[in-house]
Structures are given as C-alpha cells and as structure tokens.
N, C-alpha and C positions, 0 to 999 in steps of 0.2 A: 050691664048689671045694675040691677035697681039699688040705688041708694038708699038707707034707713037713717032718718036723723032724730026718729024720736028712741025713748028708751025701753021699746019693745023687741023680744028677741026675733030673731027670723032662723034664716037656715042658707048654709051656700052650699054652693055643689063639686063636693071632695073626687070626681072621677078627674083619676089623674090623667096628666095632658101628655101625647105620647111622645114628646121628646123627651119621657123619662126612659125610653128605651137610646135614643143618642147621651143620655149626661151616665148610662152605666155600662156601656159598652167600653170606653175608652181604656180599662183597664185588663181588655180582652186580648189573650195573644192566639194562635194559631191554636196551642198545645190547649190552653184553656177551652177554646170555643170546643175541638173536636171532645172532647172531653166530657163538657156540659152535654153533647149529643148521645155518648155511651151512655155517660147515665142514665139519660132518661129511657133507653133501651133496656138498661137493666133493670131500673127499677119497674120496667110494667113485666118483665120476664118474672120478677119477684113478686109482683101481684096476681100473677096468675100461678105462681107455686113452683115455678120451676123446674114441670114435670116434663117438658123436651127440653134440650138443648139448646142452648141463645147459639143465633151465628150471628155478629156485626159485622158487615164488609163496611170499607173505607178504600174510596178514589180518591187520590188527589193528582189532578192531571195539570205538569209545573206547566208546561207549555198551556196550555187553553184556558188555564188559570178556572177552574172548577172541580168543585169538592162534592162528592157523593157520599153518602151514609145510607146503610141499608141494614135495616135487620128484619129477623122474623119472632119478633118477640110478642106478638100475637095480633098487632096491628091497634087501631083506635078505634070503638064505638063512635057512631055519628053524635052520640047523645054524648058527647066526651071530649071531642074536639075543641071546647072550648077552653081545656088544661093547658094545648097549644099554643095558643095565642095570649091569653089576657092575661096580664102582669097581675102576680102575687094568685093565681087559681092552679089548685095543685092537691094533689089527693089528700085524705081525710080517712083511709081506713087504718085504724089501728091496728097493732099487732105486728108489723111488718118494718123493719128495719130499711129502710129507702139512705139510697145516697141523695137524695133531691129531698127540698124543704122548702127553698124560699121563694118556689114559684116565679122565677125570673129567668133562674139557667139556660134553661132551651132556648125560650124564646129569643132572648138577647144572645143568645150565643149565635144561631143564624145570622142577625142582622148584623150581629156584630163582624162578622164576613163577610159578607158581601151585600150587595144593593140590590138581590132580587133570591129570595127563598121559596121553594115550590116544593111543598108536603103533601104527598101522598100515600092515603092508607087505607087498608081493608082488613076488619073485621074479622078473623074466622073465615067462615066463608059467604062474609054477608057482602053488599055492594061496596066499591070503591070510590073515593072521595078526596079531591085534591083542592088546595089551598094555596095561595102566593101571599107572599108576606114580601114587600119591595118600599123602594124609596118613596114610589109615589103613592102606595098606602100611608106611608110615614107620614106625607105631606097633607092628608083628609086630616078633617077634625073627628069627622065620625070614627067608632074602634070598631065597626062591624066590619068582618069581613065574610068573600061569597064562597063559599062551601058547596062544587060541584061534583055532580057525579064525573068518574073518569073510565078510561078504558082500565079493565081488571086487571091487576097486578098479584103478584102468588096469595096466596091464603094466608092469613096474618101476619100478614109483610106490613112495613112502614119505608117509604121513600123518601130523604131529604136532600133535595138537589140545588147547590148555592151556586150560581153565577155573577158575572161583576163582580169579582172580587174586591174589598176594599186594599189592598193590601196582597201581593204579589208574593209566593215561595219559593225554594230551591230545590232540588233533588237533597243537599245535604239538610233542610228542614223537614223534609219529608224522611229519613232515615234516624235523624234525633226524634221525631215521634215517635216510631216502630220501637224506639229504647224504652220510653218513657211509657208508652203503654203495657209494656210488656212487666214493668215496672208497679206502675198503680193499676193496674186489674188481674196482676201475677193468680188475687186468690179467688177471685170470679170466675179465672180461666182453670182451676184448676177444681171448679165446681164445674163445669160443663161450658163454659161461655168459648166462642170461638172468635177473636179478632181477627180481623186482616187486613193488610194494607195493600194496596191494590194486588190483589194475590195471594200475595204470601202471609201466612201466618206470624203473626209477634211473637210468638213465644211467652214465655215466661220469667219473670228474674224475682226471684225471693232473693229473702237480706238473712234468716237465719244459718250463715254458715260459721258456727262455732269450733273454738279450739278447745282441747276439753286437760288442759294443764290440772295433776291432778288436786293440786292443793289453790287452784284458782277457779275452779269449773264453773259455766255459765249457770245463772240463777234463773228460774222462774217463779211468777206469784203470781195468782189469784186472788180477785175479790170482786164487789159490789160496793158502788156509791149511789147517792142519792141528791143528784144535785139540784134537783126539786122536790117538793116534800113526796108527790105520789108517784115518780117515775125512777128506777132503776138504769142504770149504765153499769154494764157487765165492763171487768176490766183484768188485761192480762198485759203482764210487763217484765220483758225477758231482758238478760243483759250480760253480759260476756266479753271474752276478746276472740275478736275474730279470726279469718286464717284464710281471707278471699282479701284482701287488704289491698288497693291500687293507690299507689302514694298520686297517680295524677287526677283521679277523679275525686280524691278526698274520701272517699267513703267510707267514713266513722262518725261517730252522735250519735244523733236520736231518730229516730224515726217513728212514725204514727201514723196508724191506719185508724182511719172511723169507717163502723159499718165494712169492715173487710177492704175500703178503698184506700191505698196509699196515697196521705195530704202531706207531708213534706217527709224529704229524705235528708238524711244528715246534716239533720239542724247542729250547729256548734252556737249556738247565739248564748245568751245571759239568762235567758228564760228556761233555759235548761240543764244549767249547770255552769256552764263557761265563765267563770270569774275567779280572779283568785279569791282563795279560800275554800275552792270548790274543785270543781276540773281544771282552773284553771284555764288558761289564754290558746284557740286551737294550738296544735305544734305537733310537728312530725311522730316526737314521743308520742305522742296519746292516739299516736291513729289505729291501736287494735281494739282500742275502748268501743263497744256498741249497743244501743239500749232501744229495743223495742217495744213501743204502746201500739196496742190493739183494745179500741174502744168499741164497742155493739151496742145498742139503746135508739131510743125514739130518734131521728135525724134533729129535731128540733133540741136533742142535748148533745149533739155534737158539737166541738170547738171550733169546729171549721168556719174558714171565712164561706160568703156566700157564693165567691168563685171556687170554693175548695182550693185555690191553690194555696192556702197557707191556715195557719192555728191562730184562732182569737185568744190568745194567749189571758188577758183577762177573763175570758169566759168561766163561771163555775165549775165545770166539768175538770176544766184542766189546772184552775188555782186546787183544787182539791187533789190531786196525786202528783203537784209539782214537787213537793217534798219530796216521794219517793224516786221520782222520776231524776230531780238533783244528784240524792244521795246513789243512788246506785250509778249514774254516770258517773260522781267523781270518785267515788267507789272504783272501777274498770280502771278510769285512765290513771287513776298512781298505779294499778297494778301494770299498766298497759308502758306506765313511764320505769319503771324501777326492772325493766323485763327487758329493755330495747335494746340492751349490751349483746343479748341470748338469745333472740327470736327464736331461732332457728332448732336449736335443741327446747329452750323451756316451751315455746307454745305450736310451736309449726310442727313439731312432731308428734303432738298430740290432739291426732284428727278421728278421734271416734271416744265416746262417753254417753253419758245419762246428764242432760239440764235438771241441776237439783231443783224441789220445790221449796220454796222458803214461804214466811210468814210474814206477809206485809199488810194486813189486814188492822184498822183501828191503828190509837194510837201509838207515838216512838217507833213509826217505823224506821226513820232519820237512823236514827241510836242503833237500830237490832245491822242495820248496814254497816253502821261506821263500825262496829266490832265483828263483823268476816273479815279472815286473815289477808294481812298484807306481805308482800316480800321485804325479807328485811334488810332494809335501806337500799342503796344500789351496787349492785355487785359489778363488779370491775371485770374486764371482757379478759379471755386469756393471754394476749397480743401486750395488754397494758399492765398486768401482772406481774407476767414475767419481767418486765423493762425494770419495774419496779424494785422486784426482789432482785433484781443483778445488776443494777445500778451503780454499784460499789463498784463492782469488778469489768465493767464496761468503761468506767472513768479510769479505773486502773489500769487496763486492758483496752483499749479502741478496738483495736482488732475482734472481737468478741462481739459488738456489738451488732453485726450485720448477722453474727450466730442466732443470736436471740430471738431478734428482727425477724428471718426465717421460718423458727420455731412458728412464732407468732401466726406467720402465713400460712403456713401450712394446716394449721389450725385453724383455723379463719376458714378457708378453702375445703374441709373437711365438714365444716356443719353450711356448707350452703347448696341449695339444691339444683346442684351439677349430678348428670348422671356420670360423668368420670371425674367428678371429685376426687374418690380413692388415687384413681391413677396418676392425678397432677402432686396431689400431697406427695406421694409413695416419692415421687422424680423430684422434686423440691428436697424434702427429708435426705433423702441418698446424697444429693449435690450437696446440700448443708454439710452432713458428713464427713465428707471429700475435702470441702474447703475446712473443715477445720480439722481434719489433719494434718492438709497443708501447714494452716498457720502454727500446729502443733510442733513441726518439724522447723518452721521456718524462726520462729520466735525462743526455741529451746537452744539457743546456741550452745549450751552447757554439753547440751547431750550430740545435739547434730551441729559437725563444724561448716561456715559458713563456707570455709575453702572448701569443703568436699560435698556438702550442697548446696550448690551455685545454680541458678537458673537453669541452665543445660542439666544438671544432675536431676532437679526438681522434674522439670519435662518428662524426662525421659523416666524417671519413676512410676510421677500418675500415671501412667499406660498403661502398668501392669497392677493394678488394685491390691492384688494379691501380697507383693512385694511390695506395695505399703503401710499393709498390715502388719509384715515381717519384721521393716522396719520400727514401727511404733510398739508395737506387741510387749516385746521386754519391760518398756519403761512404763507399763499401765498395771493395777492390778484388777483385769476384766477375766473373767474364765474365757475357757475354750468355746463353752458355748454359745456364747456372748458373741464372738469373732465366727463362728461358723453361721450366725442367723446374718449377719453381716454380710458373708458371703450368698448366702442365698438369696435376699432382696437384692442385693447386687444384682445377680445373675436376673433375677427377675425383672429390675431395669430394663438390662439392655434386651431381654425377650420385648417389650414394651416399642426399645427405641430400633431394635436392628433385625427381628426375627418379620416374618410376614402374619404370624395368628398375634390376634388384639388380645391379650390375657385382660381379665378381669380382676381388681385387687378386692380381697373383701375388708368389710370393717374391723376383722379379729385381726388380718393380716397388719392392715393400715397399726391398729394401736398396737401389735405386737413390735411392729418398724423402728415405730415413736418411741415407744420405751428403750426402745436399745440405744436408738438416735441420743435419748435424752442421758442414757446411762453413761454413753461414752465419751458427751460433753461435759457434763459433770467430774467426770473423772479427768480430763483436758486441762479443763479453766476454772473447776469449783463454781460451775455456774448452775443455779436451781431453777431447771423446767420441770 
C-alpha cells in the first residue's frame, strides 16, 4: 500500500477481507445455521407473494455427516445471485416484512458448517446455475466467484448441499431440531410453508394455550410504535396463565416473535421482568405466568440479534414496550404464585374463554396493569386448613390426627387429574370412617368397656359394618338418613373392591360421601372439616 506523508487526503480500499466470514461464524450452532437457511427460503417465498405453498426439505445424514436444504420457493434469477455470496447484499424492496436484514445469514450460515457449500438454482423455468463456496475460495483474495450452468433441477427449486462438515451431529441433535423448528416457524407453517426433516414433517408448536380463570383471564393489547420517526412496528402482547405447563422444560416467560418468526422462548431474564419488585426470581410458583410479544414491521426494526437467536435487548423497538412487557409478566406470576395452593380447580379447570382486549396504548400503561385484579393474598390449600382449624383437638386427641390428615388426602386426590380420582377418594373417605369409629369405640371407655371390647371383640365387629353402626348409633345424634347413605357407599365400596363390574363414582356422589364422612367426624371428635 502506498504511503502518504504529506497532508493531502487520499482514499483506502474499505472491501472487506473474507475472513470476516471466519471471525462471524464462531457463534454459529447447527440450530442456528439450518435456520439462517429457512429464512432465506422464506423470505424469497415472501417476495414473490406467497401465492403456492413453500415446501423446505431438510437432510441431515449423521453417519455421512451432510446436510441438504431444498426448497421450492421459486429459485434465484442469475441477475441475483449475487445476494448469495457477498457479505452485507441483501434485498431492498419495501413493503414486505423479511425475517433476513443483515445480509450475512445465509452466507455464513453455509460456511459456517462445513468447508465446501454447493448452491444450486433455477429460475421459474429459466436455466440452472450452481455455485461452491469452499475453504479454498476462503483461502483467494479475490470475492468473485464462477457461476455455472448446471444440469436442470425442478422449476423454482433452490439446492443447498454442505459437505465437510466442520462439526460432527447425532440422531438426538437431529430430533432437538425437528422441536425447535416446529417451534420458530409454527406460524409460517400454518400459512402454507411445509418443513421436513428428512421426511417427516415438523409439525407445529404454538405457545398460546391459555387458562381462562374467570376473574383472571388472559389479556390481549394492540397497538403501533414508531421507533424510527418514519417507520411503524405493529405490536400485539398477550399474557395469561397458562394450562400446557411442563415443570421440566421450564416453559413460562416471555416469548417474542419478530415478523411471525419465534426469536426466544421463555426468557425469565431481568430484561423482562425477573427481579424482585417485579416477577421476581424464576421459581416453580410463577411457572403458569406467560406473555407473548408478536412484533411485524420493516426487519431492520426488529430487536433481533443478527443470528436471530436472541433480543437486542437495548434495541428501540424493544426499550419502548419493555414497560408493558415488565408489567404484564409480573402482573401473571403474583397471580400465577398466590394460585399454586389450587391449580387444579382455580385454573386447570378452566380451559375455554374469550382473551379479553385491554388498553395498552400511550402512556401509564405500567399503572392501567398494576390495577387488574389480584387474588387475595394466598389462600391456604385444604389439606393445611383443616390441620389448622383442629389443631387444638389433635394435640388434645393424637388419635385424630391421622383423621384429618385423610380428609386432607382425599381432597388432594379429588382435584388432580386422575381419571379414577373419584374412585381412590370414595376408598380412602370409607377407610377414614371405619378407623374412626374404631377409635370412637376404642377411646370412649365410658361408653364401651375395655373388658368387653378387647382386641378379639374389636376384630370380630369390624366384619360386620352393619353392627358397627349399631353399635355407635345410640351415642351420636346423626338421623337415620345420615346412617343409611353410610350404608350405601359402603356397599358401593366393596362393589369397587369384591364385585367383577368397575362402577364409576361421580362428583355429586364423591362430595355427597364427603359431607357425611365429615358430618360424622364432627359429631366423633368436634373436629371442623
């Protein structure tokens, strides 16, 4: 390079040196590159209008260690191929919401796999034309690369074929992708796009499955920012508790789609609430909390990083509705924490409603959040209640307390989603009964003498249920009818434990059981269930 020593200006020459394709790779995983590749299938499916159906196939062969990508999303003009190759060239037609922006993806996404890329594409039904992108182009200083004709491949096809892998896969990496795509293109595919992994179709996974609690019900808001003075970013932000909840994959936060593509899934971080004063610290409690951002606008105001796999958190798009975005997650998880006692009746039983619209438009939106209703304080589960209110007479009584304890369970066992639920409570309930008659008989010495029920006496009673009802019967003031429903769960017991047809208990039966269970302990031991 020529030296300049006097104080006249010159000019140097800014075409950058292509090992900037090796210093932006490094941050490239499998999930990312294959990724970088659908996009840029979608977005030409999107610039031609979308009027057939995208199909993207996906090979990845573990043993032979190569990766194919194939779509028909109408293929590449010769006069265009150089959006392929050259760092930072990348479309320029407005109007059109692209998940691609920074003109780097594709390309380094290839390379970033392996050490020899071979693209081929046709036109509609004009000629076909293939390209290699490899280490030892890496290695030239020149960026031209030879663009030749090739044998014809389908009508608007595009073929990306990666060998030399840098980096080796498994069948179980290969199966975590089919998740993850099914995941971040759930709403592509349910616009027409068809994924596949060698074969078989991805599927689909959405994240809005709401509980619809009716004094908690999930919110939705609409609006429009402007996080440059002449460009709009449409903006929709739903948030609820949810009722698909997997305590092992975590799945609660926040989640954000730009351009309809999923860029992170249940963020719990600080930049979205997590701190106290806020949602608070993640934790089991708060995992039915969940708040969905769906951002659509120019790609150049999305928050996305440039791999998409994550939110430029500083970015204008996203410091402008992090307020809202805050307040409605910590919003969710107190209702999602002050709720945990009772899943199972307060929100898991309520799986169909209307996502209200609310107003989160301009200022105080913070404010119009922090005042929808919260549950008030946390309510205390039935199991720990009960221990509570009979606490007295349990310390009084020991014997009593394995009663209560019961109660509790059966209760417990009743709101969880067993389809013979009923049937365990109903056998539990009866047994409770049973034993505390026992102790009724065994503990009343006043009434029943120990010489005359003695172990052997006792045995030989419980056998006959009947007869020791007879027994107790006098010393209660329960009605007759009270002692005949008695007998009939009985009987229905043992149809349960001794007949050959499976009876079914219903829920009127089950709490009609309960009540009498509870009536006749009450009347026992003075204990309040």
């Amino acid at each position: 390079m020529e030296v300049h020593l006097s104080g006249t200006s010159f000019f140097v020459d800014g075409t950058p040196q292509k090992r900037i394709f090796r210093s932006i790779i490094a941050d490239y995983s499998l999930q990312t590159s294959i990724c970088e590749l659908v996009d840029n299938a979608i977005d030409h499916w999107t610039a031609l209008g979308r009027a057939d159906g995208l199909h993207i196939q996906l090979f990845l062969n573990v043993d032979r260690r190569l990766i194919t990508v194939k779509d028909n999303a109408g293929g590449v003009p010769a006069e265009h191929i150089q959006l392929l190759i050259a760092p930072g060239a990348s479309r320029d037609e407005g109007g059109y919401h692209f998940i691609g922006n920074f003109g780097v993806g594709g390309k380094r996404a290839g390379i970033a796999l392996g050490q020899r890329v071979e693209v081929t594409t046709r036109h509609h039904d004009q000629a076909t034309f293939r390209f290699v992108l490899s280490d030892d182009w890496l290695a030239r200083e020149t960026w031209e690369v030879e663009v030749e004709p090739a044998s014809e491949i389908d009508h608007g096809t595009t073929n990306v074929a990666i060998s030399s892998l840098r980096q080796g896969f498994s069948y179980k990496d290969v199966d975590f992708l089919k998740l993850r795509l099914a995941e971040i293109y759930a709403k592509f595919i349910k616009l027409g796009c068809n994924i596949s992994v060698n074969g078989d179709p991805v599927g689909r996974t959405e994240f809005d499955f709401w509980s619809f609690p009716p004094e908690y019900m999930p919110k939705t808001s609409r609006f429009s920012i402007r996080p440059a003075d002449d460009e709009t970013v449409e903006v929709t932000i739903t948030a609820g508790l949810i009722r698909d909840r997997n305590p092992v994959e975590e799945n609660y936060g926040v989640y954000i789609y730009c351009n309809d593509r999923l860029v992170v899934a249940h963020e719990k971080s600080y930049e979205v609430g997590f701190f106290k004063g806020e949602a608070g610290v993640p934790h089991p409690d708060a995992s039915l909390a969940r708040v969905i951002v769906e951002l659509s606008g120019p790609p150049e105001l999305m928050p996305w990083t440039s791999s998409k796999s994550g939110i430029n958190w500083s970015h204008p798009t996203f410091l402008e509705i992090r307020q809202r975005v805050v307040a409605l997650t910590s919003h969710f998880t107190k209702v999602s924490r002050r709720l945990k006692n009772d899943r199972d009746a307060e929100v898991f039983a309520h799986q169909s409603g209307e996502v209200e619209e609310i107003d989160l438009a301009g200022d105080g939106t913070a404010k119009r959040v922090v005042d929808l209703p919260l549950p008030r304080g946390k309510k205390k589960a039935y199991p720990d209640l009960i221990l509570e209110n009979n606490s007295k007479v349990t310390e009084e009584k020991p014997w009593t307390l394995g009663l209560v304890e019961a109660m509790g369970v059966a209760d417990t066992v009743s709101r969880k989603r067993l389809q013979t639920k009923n049937r365990i409570s109903l056998v539990i309930l009866d047994s409770n009964l049973e034993i505390a008659l026992k102790e009724f008989i065994v503990h009343r010495a006043d009434i029943f003498r120990p010489d005359r029920y003695n172990d052997a006496k006792l045995l030989e009673l419980f056998k006959r249920r009947h007869e020791v009802i007879d027994a107790v019967k006098p010393h209660l003031s329960i009605s007759d009818s009270v002692w005949d429903k008695v007998r009939h769960y009985y009987d229905r017991r043992n149809k349960l434990v001794h007949e050959r047809a499976t009876l079914q208990i219903t829920d009127a039966e089950l709490n009609d059981f309960r009540r009498v269970v509870e009536r006749i302990l009450g009347e026992l031991f003075d204990l309040i269930l």
